[in-house]
C-alpha positions as CSV (number, residue, x, y, z in Angstrom):
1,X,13.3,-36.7,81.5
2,X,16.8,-35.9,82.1
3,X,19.6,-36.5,79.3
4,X,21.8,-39.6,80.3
5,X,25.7,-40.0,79.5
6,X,26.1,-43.0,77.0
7,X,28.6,-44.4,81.0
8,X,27.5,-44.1,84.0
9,X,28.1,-45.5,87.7
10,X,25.5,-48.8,88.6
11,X,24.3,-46.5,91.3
12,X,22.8,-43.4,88.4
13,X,22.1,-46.7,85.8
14,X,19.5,-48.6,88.9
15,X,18.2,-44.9,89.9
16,X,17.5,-44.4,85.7
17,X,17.1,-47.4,84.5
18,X,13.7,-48.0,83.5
19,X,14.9,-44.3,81.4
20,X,18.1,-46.4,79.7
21,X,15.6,-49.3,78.9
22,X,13.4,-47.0,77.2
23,X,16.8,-44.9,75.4
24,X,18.5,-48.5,74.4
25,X,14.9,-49.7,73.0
26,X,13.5,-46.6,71.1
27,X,16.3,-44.9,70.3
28,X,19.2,-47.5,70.3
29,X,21.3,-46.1,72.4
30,X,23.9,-47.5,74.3
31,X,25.2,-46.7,77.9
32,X,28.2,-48.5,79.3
33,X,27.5,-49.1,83.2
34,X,30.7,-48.9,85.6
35,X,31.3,-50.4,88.9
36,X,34.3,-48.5,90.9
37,X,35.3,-46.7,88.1
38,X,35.3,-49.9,85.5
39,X,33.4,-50.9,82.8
40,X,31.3,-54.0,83.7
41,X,28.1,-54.4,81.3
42,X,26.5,-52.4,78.3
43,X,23.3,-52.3,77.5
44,X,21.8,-52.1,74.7
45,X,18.2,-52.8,72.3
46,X,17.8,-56.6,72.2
47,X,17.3,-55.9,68.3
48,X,20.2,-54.6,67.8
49,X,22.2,-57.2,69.7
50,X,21.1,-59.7,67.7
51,X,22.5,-58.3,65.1
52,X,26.1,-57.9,66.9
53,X,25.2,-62.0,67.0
54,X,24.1,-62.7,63.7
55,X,27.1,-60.8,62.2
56,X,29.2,-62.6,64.5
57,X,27.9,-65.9,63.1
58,X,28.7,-64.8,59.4
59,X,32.1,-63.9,60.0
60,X,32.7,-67.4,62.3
61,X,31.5,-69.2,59.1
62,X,34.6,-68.9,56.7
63,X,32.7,-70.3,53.6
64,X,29.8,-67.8,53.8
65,X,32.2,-65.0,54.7
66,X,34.6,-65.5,51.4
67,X,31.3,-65.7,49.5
68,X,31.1,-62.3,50.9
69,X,34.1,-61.2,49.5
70,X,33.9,-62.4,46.2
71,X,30.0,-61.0,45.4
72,X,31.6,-57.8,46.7
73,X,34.8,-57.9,44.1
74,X,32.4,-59.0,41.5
75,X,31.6,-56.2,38.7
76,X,27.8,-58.2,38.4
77,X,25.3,-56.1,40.4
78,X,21.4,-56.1,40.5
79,X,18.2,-54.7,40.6
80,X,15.8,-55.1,43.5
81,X,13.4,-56.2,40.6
82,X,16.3,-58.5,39.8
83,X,17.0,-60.1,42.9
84,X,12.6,-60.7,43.9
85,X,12.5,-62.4,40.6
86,X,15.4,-64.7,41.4
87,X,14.0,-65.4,44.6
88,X,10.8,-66.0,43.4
89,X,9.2,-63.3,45.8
């Protein structure tokens, strides 16, 4: 197995690509595929794009997201223990 740039032309990504699928799902990589010299898609593991989505969500949702900020600025922190008791876990 050869060792892929993180961009390359559509023409090496369809010659490799059952390679990048494998790179971008085992070892989350990421390889930016161009057409004609420009960037046109990314790929990526489906795992970790859903967590490009879900953070996305968060920071869309202006309540939540100043929650955020305050439990940051807050001096209060706890325990694993702490937290599994609160959440009855």
């Amino acid at each position: 197995m050869n060792a892929l740039s993180s961009t390359l032309p559509a023409n090496q990504a369809r010659a490799n690509f059952y390679q990048i699928l494998d790179e971008a799902a085992n070892k989350f990589r990421q390889f930016t595929v161009t057409l004609r010299g420009k960037s046109k898609a990314v790929i990526m593991a489906a795992e970790e794009f859903e967590g490009w989505l879900e953070t996305l969500e968060i920071m869309a949702d202006k309540k939540l997201s100043a929650s955020i900020e305050r439990g940051l600025k807050s001096p209060k922190r706890y325990t694993q223990a702490e937290v599994d008791k609160i959440l009855k876990w």
